[in-house]
C-alpha positions as CSV (number, residue, x, y, z in Angstrom):
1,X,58.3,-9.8,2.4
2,X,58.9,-7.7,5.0
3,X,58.0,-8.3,8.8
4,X,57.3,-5.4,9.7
5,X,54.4,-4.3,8.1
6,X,52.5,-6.4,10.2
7,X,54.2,-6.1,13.2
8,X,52.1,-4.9,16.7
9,X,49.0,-4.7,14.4
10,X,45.8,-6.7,14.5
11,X,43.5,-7.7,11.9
12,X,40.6,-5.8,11.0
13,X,41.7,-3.8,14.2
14,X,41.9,-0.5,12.6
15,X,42.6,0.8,9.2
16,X,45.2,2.3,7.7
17,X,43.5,4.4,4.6
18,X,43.1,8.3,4.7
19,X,40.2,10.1,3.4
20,X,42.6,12.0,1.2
21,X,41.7,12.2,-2.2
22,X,38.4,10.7,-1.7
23,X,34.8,11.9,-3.5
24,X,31.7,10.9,-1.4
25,X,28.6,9.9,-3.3
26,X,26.2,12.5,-3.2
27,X,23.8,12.5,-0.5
28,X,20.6,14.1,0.9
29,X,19.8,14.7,4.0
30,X,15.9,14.2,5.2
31,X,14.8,15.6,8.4
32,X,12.4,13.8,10.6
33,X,10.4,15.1,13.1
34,X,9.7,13.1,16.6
35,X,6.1,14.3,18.2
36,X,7.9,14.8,21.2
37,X,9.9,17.4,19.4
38,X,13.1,15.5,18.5
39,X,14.8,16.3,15.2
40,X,16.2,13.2,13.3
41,X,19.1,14.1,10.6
42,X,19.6,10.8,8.0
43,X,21.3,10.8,5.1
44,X,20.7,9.3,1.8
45,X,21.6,8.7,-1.5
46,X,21.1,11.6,-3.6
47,X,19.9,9.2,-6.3
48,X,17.5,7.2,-3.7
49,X,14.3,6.6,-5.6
50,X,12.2,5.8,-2.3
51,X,13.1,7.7,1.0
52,X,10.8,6.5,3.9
53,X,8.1,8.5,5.2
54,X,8.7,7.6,8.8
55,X,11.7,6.7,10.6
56,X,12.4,5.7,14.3
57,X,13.3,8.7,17.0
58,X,16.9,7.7,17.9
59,X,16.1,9.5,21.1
60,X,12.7,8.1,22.7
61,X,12.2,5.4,20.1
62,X,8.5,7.3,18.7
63,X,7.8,6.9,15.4
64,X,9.1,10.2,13.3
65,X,7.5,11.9,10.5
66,X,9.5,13.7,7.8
67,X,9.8,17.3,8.3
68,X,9.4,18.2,4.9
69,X,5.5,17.5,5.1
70,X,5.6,14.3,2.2
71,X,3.5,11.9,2.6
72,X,2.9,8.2,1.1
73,X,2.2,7.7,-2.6
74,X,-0.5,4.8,-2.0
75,X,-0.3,3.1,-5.0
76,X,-3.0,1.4,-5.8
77,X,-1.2,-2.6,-7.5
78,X,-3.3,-5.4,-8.3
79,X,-5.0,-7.3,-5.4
80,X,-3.5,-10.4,-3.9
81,X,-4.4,-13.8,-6.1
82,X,-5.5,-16.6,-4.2
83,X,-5.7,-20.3,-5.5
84,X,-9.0,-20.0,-5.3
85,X,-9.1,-17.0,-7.7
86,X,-7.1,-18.7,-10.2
87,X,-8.8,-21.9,-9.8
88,X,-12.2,-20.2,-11.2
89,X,-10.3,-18.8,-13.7
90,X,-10.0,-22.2,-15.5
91,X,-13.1,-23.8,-14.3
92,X,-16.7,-22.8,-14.2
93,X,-18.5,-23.5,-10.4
94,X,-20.6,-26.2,-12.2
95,X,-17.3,-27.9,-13.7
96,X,-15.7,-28.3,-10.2
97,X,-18.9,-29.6,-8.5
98,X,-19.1,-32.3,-11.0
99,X,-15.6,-33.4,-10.5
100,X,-16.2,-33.5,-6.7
101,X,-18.8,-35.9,-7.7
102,X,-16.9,-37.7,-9.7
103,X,-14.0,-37.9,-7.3
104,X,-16.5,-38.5,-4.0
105,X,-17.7,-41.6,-6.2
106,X,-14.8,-42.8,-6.5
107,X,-13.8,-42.8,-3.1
108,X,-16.8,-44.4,-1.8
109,X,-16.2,-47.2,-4.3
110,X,-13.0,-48.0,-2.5
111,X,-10.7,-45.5,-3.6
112,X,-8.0,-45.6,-5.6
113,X,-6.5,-49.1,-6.0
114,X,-2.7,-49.4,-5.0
115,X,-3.2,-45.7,-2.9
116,X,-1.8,-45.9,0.6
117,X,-4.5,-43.7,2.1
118,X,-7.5,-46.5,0.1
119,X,-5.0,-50.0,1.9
120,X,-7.4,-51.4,4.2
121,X,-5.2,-52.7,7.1
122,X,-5.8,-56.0,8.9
């Protein structure tokens, strides 16, 4: 192997590759516009599905609208489930008051035998 290859150069220091012979994906560029009149130039993928509506003025930092005049697709998805909303799913309000009962009962009979939080200490 030679010794020269390697010789005065660093790692990861630069690169020796050309752009010759090299395709680009295709790309789109989206303006944005900055409400203090900035213009913002970002590329994407030609094939990007979702390109954001707003993007961050690289000048003053403002929050930048696309020029094109898109705006957000609100799509309206299912609401959040809670554990409560599943728990009534399974069980009637009548069902889960009984089994408090039953469960209050047995706690104020001296819990659950052999259950650290029922040990009476001495």
């Amino acid at each position: 192997m030679s010794e020269r290859a390697l010789r005065g150069s660093r790692l990861g220091a630069t690169s020796y590759e050309t752009d010759r012979d090299i395709e680009l994906a295709p790309r789109q560029i989206i303006e944005y516009a900055c409400p203090k009149g900035h213009s913002v130039h970002v590329p994407f993928s030609a094939e990007a599905d979702e390109v954001p509506i707003v993007w961050e003025c690289r000048v003053c930092g403002n929050v930048a609208l696309r020029a094109d005049g898109a705006t957000r697709d609100d799509k309206q998805g299912k609401p959040a489930r809670t554990h409560w909303d599943m728990l009534m799913e399974r069980r009637t309000r009548e069902e889960l008051e009984e089994i408090l009962a039953e469960r209050l009962a047995v706690l104020r009979a001296g819990g659950i035998p052999g259950h650290p939080a029922t040990r009476k200490s001495a």
